[in-house]
C-alpha positions, 0 to 999 in steps of 0.5 A: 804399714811399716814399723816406723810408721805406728811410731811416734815421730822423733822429737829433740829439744835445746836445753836451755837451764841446767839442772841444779839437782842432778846435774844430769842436763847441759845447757845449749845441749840437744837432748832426744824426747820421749813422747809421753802425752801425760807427763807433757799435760802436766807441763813436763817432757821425759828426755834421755838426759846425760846419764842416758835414762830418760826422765821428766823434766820441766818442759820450761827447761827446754826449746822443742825444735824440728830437725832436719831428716838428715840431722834428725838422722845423725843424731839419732845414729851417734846415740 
């Protein structure tokens, strides 16, 4: 079995609010999420915001989208 495949797969997620308290967040951004099954059961994701740490966020503060691998990809390359 190969690295990538005890990973969790790569999630993105459109910000769609803007954080008021840090200013960390741009909104229509899309931001790369962190799997974190405990913070997602309390109705959070830990995304790497704009400062490029991740932390947790309302999970109403954004769309979870699938990607393309290709863009998925690039994305992850431009990081």
């Amino acid at each position: 079995m190969s690295p990538s495949e005890n990973q969790p797969p790569v999630k993105f997620a459109i910000c769609l609010a803007e954080d008021e308290q840090g200013g960390d967040l741009t909104r229509r951004k899309i931001y790369q999420v962190i799997s974190d099954a405990q913070a997602e059961s309390h109705g959070y994701l830990r995304v790497i915001d704009d400062s490029g740490e991740d932390y947790l966020y309302s999970a109403g503060f954004f769309l979870v989208v699938a990607l393309p691998a290709e863009v998925t990809s690039a994305l992850l390359e431009a990081a």
